[in-house]
PDB file of N, CA, C and O in Angstrom:
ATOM      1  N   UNK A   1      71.888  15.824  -2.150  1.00  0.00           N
ATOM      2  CA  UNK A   1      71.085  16.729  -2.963  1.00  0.00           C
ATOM      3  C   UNK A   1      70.245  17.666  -2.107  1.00  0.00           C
ATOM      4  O   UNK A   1      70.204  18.870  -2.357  1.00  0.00           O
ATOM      5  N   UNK A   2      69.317  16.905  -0.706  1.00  0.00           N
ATOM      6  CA  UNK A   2      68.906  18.006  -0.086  1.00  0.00           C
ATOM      7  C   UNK A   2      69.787  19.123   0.304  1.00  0.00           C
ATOM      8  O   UNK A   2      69.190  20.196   0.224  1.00  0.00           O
ATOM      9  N   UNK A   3      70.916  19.217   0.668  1.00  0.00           N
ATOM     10  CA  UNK A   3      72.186  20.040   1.542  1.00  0.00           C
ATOM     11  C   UNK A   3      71.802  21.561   0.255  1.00  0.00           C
ATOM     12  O   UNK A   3      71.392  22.717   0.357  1.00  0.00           O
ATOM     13  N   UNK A   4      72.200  20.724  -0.754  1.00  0.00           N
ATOM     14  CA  UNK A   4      72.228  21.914  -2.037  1.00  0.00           C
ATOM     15  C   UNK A   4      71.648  22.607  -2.326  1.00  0.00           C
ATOM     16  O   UNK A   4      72.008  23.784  -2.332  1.00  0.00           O
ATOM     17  N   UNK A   5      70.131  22.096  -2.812  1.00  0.00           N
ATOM     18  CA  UNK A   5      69.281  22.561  -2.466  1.00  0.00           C
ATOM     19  C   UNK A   5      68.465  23.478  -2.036  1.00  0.00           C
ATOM     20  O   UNK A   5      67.782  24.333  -2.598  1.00  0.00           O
ATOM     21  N   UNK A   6      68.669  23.116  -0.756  1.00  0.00           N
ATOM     22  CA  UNK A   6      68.486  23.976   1.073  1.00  0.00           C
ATOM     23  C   UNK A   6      69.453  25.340   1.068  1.00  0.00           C
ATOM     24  O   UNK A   6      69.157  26.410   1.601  1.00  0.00           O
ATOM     25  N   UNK A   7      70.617  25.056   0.372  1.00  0.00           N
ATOM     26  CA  UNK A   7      71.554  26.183   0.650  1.00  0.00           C
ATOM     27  C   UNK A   7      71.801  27.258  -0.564  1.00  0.00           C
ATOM     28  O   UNK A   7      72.511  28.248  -0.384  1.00  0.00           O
ATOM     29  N   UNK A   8      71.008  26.920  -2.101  1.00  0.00           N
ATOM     30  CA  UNK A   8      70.728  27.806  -2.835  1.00  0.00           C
ATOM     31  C   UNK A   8      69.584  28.665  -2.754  1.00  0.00           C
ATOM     32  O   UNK A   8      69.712  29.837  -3.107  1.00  0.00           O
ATOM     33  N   UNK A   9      68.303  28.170  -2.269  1.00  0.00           N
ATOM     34  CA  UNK A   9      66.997  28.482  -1.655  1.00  0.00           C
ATOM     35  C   UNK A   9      67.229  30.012  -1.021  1.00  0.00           C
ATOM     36  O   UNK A   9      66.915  31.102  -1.500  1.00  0.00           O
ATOM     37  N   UNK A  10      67.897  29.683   0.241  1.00  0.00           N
ATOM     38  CA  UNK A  10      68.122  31.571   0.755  1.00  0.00           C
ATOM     39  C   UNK A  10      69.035  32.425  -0.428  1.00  0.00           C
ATOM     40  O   UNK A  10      69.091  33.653  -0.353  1.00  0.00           O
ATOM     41  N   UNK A  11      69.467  31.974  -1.094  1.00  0.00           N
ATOM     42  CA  UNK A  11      70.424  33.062  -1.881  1.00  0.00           C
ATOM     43  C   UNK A  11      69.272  33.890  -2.194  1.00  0.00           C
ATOM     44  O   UNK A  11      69.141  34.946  -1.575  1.00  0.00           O
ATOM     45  N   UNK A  12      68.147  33.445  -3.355  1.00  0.00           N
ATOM     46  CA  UNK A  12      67.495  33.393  -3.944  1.00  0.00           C
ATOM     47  C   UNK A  12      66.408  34.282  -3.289  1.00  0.00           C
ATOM     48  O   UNK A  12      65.940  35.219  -3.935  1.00  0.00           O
ATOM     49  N   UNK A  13      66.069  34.069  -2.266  1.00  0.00           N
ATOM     50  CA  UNK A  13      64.735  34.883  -1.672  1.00  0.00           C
ATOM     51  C   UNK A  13      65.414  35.739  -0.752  1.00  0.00           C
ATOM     52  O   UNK A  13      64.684  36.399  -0.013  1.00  0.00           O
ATOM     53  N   UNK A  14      67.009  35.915  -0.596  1.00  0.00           N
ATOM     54  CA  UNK A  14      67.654  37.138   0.477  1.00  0.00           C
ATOM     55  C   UNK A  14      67.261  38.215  -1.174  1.00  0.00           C
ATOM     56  O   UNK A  14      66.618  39.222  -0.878  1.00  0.00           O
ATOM     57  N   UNK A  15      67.472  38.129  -2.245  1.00  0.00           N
ATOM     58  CA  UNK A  15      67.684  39.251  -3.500  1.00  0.00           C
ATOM     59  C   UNK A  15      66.409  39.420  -3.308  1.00  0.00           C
ATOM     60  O   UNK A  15      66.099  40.611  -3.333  1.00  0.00           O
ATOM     61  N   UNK A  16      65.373  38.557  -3.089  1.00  0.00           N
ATOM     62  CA  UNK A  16      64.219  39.395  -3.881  1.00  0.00           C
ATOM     63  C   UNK A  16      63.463  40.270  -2.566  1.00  0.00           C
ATOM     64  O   UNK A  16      62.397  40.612  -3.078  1.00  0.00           O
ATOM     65  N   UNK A  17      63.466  40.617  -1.638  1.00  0.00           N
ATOM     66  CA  UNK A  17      63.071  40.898  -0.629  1.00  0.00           C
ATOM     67  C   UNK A  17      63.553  42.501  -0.892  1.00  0.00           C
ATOM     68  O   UNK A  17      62.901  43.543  -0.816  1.00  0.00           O
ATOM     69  N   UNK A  18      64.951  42.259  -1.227  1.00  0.00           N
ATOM     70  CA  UNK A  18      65.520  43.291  -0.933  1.00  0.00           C
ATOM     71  C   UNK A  18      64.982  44.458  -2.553  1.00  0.00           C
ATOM     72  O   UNK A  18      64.786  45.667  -2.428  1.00  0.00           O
ATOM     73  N   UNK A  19      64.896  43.965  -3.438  1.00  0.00           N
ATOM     74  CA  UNK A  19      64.615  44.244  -4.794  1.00  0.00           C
ATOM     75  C   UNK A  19      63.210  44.761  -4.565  1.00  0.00           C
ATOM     76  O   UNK A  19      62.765  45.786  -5.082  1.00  0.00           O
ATOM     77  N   UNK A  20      62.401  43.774  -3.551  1.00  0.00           N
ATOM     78  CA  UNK A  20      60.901  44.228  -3.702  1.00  0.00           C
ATOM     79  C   UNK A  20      60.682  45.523  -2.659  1.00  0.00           C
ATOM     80  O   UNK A  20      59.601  46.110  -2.709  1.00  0.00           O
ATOM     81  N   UNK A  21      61.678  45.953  -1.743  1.00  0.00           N
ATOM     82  CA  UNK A  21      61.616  46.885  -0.698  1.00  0.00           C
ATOM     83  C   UNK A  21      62.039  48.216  -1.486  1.00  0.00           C
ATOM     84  O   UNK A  21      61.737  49.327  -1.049  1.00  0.00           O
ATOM     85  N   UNK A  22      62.803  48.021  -2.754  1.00  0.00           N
ATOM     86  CA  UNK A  22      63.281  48.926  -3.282  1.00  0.00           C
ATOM     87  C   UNK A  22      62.197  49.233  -4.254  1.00  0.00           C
ATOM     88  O   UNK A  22      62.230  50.345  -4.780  1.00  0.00           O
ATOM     89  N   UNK A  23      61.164  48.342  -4.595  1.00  0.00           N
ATOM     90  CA  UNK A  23      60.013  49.165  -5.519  1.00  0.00           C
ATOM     91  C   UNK A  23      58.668  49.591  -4.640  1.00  0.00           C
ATOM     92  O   UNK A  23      57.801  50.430  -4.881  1.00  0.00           O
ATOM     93  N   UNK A  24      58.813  48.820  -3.698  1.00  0.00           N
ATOM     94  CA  UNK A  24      57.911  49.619  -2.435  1.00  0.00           C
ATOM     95  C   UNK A  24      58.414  51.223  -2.049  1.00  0.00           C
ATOM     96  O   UNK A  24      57.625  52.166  -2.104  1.00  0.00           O
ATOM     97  N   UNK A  25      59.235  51.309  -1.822  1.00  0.00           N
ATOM     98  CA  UNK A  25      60.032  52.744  -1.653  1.00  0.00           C
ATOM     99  C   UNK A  25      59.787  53.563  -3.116  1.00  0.00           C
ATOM    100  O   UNK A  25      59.283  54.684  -3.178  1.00  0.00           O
ATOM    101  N   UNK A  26      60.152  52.937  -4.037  1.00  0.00           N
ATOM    102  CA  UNK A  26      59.849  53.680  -5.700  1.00  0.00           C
ATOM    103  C   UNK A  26      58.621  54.542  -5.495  1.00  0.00           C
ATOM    104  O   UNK A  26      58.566  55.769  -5.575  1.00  0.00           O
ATOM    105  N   UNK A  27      57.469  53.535  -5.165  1.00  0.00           N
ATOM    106  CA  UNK A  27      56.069  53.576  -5.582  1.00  0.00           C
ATOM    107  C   UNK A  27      55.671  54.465  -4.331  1.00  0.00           C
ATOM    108  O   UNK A  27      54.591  55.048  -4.425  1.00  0.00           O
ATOM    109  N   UNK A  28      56.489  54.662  -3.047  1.00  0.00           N
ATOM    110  CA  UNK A  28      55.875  55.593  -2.033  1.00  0.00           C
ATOM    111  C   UNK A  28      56.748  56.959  -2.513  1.00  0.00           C
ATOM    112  O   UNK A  28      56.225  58.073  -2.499  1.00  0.00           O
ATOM    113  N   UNK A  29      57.703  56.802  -2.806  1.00  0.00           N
ATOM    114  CA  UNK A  29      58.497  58.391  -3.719  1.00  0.00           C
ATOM    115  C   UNK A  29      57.190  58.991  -4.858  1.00  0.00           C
ATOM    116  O   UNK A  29      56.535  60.032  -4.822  1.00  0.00           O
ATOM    117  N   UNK A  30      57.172  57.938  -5.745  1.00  0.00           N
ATOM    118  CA  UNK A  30      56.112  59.294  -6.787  1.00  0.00           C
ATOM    119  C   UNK A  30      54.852  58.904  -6.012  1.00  0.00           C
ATOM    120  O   UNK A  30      53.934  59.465  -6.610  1.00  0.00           O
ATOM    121  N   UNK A  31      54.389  58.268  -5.050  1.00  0.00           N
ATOM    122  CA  UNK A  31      53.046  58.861  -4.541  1.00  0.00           C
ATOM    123  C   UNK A  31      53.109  60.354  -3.799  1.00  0.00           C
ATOM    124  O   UNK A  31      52.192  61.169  -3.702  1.00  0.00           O
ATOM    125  N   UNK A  32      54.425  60.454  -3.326  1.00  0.00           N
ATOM    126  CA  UNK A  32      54.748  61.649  -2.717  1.00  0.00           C
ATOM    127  C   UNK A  32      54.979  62.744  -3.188  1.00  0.00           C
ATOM    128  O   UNK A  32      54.769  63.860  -2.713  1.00  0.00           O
ATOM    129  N   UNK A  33      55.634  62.293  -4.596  1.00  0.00           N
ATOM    130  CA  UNK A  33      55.752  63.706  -5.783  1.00  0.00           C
ATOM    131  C   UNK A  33      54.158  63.710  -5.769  1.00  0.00           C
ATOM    132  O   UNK A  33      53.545  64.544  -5.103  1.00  0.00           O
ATOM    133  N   UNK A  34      53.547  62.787  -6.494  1.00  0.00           N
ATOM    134  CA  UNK A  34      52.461  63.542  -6.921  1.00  0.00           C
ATOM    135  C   UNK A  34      51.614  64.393  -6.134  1.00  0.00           C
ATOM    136  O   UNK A  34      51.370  65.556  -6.456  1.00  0.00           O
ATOM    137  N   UNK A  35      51.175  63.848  -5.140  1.00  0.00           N
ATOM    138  CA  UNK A  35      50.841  64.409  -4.192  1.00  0.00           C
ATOM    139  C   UNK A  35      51.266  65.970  -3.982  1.00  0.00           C
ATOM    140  O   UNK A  35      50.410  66.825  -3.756  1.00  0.00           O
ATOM    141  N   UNK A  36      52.559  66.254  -4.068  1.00  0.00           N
ATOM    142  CA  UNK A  36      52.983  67.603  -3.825  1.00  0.00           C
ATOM    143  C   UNK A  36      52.658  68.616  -5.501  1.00  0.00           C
ATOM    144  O   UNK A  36      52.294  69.767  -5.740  1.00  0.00           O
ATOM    145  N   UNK A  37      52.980  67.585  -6.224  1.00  0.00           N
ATOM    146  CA  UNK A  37      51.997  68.417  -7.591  1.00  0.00           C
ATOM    147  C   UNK A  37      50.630  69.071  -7.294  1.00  0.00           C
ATOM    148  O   UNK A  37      50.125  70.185  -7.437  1.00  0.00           O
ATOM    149  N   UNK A  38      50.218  67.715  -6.754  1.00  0.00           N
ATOM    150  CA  UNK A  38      48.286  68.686  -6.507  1.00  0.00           C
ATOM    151  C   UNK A  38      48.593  69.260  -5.774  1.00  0.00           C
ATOM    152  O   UNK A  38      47.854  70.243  -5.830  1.00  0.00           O
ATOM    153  N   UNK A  39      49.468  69.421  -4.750  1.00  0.00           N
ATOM    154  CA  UNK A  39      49.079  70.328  -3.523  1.00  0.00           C
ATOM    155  C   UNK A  39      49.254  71.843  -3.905  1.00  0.00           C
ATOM    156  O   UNK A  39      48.567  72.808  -3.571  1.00  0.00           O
ATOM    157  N   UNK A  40      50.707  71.751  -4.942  1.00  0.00           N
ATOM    158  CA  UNK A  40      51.147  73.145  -5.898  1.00  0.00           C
ATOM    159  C   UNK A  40      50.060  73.536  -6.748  1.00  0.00           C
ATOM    160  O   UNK A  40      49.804  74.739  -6.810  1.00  0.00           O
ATOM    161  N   UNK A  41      49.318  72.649  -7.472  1.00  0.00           N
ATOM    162  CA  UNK A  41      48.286  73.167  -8.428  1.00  0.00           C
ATOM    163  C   UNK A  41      47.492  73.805  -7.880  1.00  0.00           C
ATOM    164  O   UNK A  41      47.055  74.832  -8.400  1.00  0.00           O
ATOM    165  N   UNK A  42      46.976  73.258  -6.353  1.00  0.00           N
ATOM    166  CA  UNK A  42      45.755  74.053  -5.735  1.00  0.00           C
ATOM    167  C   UNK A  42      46.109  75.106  -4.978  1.00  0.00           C
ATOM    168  O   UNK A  42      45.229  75.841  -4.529  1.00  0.00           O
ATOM    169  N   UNK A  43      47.529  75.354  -4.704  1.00  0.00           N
ATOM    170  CA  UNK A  43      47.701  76.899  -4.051  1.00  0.00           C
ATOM    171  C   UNK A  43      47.803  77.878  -5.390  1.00  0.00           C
ATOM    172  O   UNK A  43      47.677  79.102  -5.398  1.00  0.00           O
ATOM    173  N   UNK A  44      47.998  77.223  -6.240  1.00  0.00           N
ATOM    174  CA  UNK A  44      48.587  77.884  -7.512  1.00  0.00           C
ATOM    175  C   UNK A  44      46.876  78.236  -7.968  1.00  0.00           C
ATOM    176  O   UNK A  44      46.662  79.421  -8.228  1.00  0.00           O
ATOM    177  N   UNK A  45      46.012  77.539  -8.042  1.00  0.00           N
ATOM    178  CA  UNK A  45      44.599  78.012  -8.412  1.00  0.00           C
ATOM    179  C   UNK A  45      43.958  78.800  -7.253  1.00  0.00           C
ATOM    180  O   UNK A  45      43.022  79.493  -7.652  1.00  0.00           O
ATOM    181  N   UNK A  46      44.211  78.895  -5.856  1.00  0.00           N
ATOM    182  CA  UNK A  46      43.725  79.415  -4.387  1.00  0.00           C
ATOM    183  C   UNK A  46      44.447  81.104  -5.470  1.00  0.00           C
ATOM    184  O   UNK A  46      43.851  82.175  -5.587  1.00  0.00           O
ATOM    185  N   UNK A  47      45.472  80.833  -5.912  1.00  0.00           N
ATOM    186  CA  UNK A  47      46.233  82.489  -5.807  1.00  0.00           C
ATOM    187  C   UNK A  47      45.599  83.393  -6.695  1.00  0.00           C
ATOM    188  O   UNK A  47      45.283  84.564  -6.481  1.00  0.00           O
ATOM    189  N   UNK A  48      45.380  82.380  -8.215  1.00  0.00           N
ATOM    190  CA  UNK A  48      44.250  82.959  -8.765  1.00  0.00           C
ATOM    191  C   UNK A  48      42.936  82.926  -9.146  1.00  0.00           C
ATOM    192  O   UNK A  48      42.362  83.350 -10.149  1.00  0.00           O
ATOM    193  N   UNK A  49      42.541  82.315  -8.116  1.00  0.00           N
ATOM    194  CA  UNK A  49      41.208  82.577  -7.609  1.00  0.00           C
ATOM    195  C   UNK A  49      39.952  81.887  -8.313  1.00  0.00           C
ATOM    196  O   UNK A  49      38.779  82.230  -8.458  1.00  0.00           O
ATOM    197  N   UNK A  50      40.802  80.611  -8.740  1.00  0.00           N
ATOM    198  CA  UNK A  50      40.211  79.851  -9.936  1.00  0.00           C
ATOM    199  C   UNK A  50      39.912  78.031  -8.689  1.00  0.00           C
ATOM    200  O   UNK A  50      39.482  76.932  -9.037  1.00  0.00           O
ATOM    201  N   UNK A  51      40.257  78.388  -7.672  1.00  0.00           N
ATOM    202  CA  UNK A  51      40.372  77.379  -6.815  1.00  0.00           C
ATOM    203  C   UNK A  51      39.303  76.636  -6.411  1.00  0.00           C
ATOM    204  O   UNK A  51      38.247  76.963  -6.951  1.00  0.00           O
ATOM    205  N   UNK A  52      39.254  75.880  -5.753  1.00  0.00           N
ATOM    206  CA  UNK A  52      37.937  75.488  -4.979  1.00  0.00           C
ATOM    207  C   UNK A  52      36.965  76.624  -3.938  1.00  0.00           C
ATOM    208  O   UNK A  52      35.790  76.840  -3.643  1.00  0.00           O
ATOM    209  N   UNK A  53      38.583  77.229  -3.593  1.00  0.00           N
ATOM    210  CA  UNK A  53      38.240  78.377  -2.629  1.00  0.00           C
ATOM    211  C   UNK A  53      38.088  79.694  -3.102  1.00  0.00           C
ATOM    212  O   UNK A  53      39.217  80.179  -3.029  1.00  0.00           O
ATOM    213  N   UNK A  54      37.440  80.399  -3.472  1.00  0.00           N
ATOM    214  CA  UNK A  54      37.690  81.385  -4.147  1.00  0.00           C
ATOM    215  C   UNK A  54      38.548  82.665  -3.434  1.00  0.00           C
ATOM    216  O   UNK A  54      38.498  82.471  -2.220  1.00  0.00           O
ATOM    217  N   UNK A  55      39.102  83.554  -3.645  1.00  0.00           N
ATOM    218  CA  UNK A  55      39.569  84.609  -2.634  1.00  0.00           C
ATOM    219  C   UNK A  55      39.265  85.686  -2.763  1.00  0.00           C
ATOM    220  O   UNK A  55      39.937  86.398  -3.509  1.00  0.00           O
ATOM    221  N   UNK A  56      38.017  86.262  -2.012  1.00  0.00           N
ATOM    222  CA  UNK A  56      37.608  87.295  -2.399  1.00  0.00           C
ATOM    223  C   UNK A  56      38.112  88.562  -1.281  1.00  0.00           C
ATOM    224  O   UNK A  56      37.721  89.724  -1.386  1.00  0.00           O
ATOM    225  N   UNK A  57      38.765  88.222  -0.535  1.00  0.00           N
ATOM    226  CA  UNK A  57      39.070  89.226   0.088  1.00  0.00           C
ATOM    227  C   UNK A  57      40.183  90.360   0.010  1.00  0.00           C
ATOM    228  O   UNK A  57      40.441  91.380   0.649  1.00  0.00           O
ATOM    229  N   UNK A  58      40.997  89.338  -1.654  1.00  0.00           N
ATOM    230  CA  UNK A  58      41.758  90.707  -2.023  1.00  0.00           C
ATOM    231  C   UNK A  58      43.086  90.012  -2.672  1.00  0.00           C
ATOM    232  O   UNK A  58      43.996  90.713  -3.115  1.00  0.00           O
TER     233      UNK A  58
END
């Protein structure tokens, strides 16, 4: 019974490693979209002048 056991054990934790690397990667993809959203919103408000920065030079 130990042999059995012992040798279903890795099946079991080789899937989830690999499953959990794939929602680690998920969750760093839309941190990265979003991220590029704000970055578009704030050149997009810099252009019209509604920004943090205002642009008064033209």
């Amino acid at each position: 019974m130990d042999v059995s056991s012992s040798t279903s054990a890795p099946v079991e934790t080789g899937k989830d490693p690999m499953k959990k690397a794939l929602e680690v990667q998920e969750q760093q993809v839309l941190k990265i979209l979003e991220s590029a959203n704000e970055q578009s919103k704030e050149v997009a408000a810099q252009k019209t002048g509604v920004g943090k920065n205002l642009n008064i030079t033209g």
